[in-house]
C-alpha positions in Angstrom: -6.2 14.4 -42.1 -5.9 14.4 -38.6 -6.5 11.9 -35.8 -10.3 12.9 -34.8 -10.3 10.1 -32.2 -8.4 7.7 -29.8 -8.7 4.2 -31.8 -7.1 0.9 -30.2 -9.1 -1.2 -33.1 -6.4 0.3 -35.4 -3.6 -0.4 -33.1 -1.9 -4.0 -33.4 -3.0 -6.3 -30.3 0.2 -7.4 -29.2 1.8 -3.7 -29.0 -0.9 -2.4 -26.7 0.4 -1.4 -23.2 -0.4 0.6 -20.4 1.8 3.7 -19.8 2.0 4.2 -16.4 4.3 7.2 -14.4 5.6 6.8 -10.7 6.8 9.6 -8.8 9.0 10.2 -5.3 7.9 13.2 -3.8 10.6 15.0 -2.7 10.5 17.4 0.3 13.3 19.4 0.3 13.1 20.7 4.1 14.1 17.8 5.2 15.3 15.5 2.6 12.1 13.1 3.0 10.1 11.3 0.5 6.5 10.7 0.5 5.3 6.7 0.6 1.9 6.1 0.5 -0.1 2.7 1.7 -2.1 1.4 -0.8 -5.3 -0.2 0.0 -6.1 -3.7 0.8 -8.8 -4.1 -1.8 -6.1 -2.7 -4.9 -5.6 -5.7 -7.2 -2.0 -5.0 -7.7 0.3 -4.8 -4.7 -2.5 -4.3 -2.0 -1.0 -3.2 1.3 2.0 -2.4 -0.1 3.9 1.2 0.3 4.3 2.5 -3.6 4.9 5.9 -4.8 2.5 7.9 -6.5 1.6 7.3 -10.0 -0.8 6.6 -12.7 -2.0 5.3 -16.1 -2.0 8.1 -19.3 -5.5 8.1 -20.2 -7.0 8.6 -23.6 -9.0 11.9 -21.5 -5.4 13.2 -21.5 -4.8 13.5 -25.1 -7.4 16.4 -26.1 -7.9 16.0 -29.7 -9.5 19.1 -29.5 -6.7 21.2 -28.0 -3.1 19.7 -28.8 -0.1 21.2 -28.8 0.2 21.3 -32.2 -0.2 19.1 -35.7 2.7 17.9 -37.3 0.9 17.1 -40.7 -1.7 14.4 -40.1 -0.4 13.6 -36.7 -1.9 15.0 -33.5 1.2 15.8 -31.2 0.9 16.4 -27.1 4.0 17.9 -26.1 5.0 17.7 -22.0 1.9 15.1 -21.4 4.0 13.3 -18.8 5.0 16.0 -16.8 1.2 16.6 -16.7 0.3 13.1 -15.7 2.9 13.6 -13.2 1.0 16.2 -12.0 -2.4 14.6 -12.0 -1.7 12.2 -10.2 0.3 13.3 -7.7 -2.7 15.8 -7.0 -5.2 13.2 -7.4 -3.4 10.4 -5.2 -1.9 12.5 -2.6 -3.1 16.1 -2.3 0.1 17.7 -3.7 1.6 20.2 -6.0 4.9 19.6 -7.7 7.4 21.3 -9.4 7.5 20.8 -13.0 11.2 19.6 -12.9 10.7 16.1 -13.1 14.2 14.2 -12.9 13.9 10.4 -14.9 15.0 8.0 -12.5 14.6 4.6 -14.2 12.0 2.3 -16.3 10.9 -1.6 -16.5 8.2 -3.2 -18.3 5.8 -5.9 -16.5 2.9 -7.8 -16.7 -0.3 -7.5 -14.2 -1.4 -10.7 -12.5 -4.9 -9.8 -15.2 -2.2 -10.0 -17.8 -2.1 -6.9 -18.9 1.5 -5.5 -20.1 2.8 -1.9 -18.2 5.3 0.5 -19.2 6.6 2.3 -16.4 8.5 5.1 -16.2 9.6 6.3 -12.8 10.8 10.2 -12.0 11.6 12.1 -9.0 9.6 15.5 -8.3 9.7 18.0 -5.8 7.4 19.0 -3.3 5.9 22.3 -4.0 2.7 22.7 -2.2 -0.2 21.2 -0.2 -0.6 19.4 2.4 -1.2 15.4 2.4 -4.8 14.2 1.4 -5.1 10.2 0.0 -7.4 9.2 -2.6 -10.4 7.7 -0.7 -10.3 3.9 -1.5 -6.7 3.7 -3.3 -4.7 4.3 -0.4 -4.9 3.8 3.4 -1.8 6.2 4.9 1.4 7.9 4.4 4.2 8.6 5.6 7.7 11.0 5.2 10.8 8.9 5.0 14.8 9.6 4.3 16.7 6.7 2.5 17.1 4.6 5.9 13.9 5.0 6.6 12.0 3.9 4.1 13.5 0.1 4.4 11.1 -0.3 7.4 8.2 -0.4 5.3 6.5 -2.9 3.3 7.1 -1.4 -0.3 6.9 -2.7 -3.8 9.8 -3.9 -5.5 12.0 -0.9 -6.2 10.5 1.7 -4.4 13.1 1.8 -1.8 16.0 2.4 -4.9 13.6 5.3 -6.1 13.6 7.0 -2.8 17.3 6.9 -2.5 17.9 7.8 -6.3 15.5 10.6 -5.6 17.0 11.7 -2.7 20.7 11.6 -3.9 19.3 13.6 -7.2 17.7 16.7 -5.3 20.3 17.1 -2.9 22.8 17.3 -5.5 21.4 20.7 -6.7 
């Protein structure tokens, strides 16, 4: 029997956590990454310069249409390179490449207490041209590895624009 539906009151309580993806937009052109300001009103890191990024929601697991059952279990194969996707789309307007590089991960807890996976990549520009999310964030802006030190960031996002930068300009 297959999963027919997305059940935390089967999961155990205290292994319940957000998965959350980052990404540094690369733009190869000039070797730039995209920052963008998030709003004021965010409960986590308002003001702050972050990457974008977003939460795997249950509307992303299709039970309807996965990628195929491995007995009982439902299996979504690639769903992070789609949330990648999303949410670059959703947060900043753009297209990327489907050749996410990993960069890093760390684990932390909201100020509301709730527990976050995070794993951070690198993708490459592909296509489109900036547009924010009304209300999440407020501007944006290009910036090389030097650059980006003259903003406001979160914690680490000035190590992910470097580490994204040194791994697309390898090649």
């Amino acid at each position: 029997m297959k999963a027919e539906r997305i059940s935390i009151e089967q999961a155990k309580p205290d292994k319940l956590f957000y998965l959350v993806t980052s990404a540094t937009i690369y733009r190869s052109d000039d070797g730039r990454c995209l920052i963008l300001r998030r709003s004021d009103d965010e409960p986590v890191h308002p003001g702050k310069w972050a990457n974008a990024g977003g939460k795997l929601e249950h509307k992303d697991l299709d039970l309807e249409n996965p990628t195929s059952i491995d007995g009982n279990v439902v299996v979504f194969e690639d769903a992070i390179p789609r949330l990648l996707g999303r949410e670059t789309l959703e947060e900043s307007g753009l297209v990327v490449d489907e050749n996410e590089k990993y960069i890093g991960s760390k684990v932390f807890v909201r100020p509301d207490g709730i527990p976050v996976v995070l794993i951070k990549f690198g993708v490459e520009y592909k296509d489109g041209e900036v547009k924010l999310e009304k209300g999440a964030f407020t501007d944006s802006a290009w910036a090389n590895a030097d650059e980006v030190k003259d903003y406001d960031c979160i914690d680490g996002v000035v190590e992910e624009v470097a580490a994204t930068i040194e791994v697309f300009s390898r090649g």
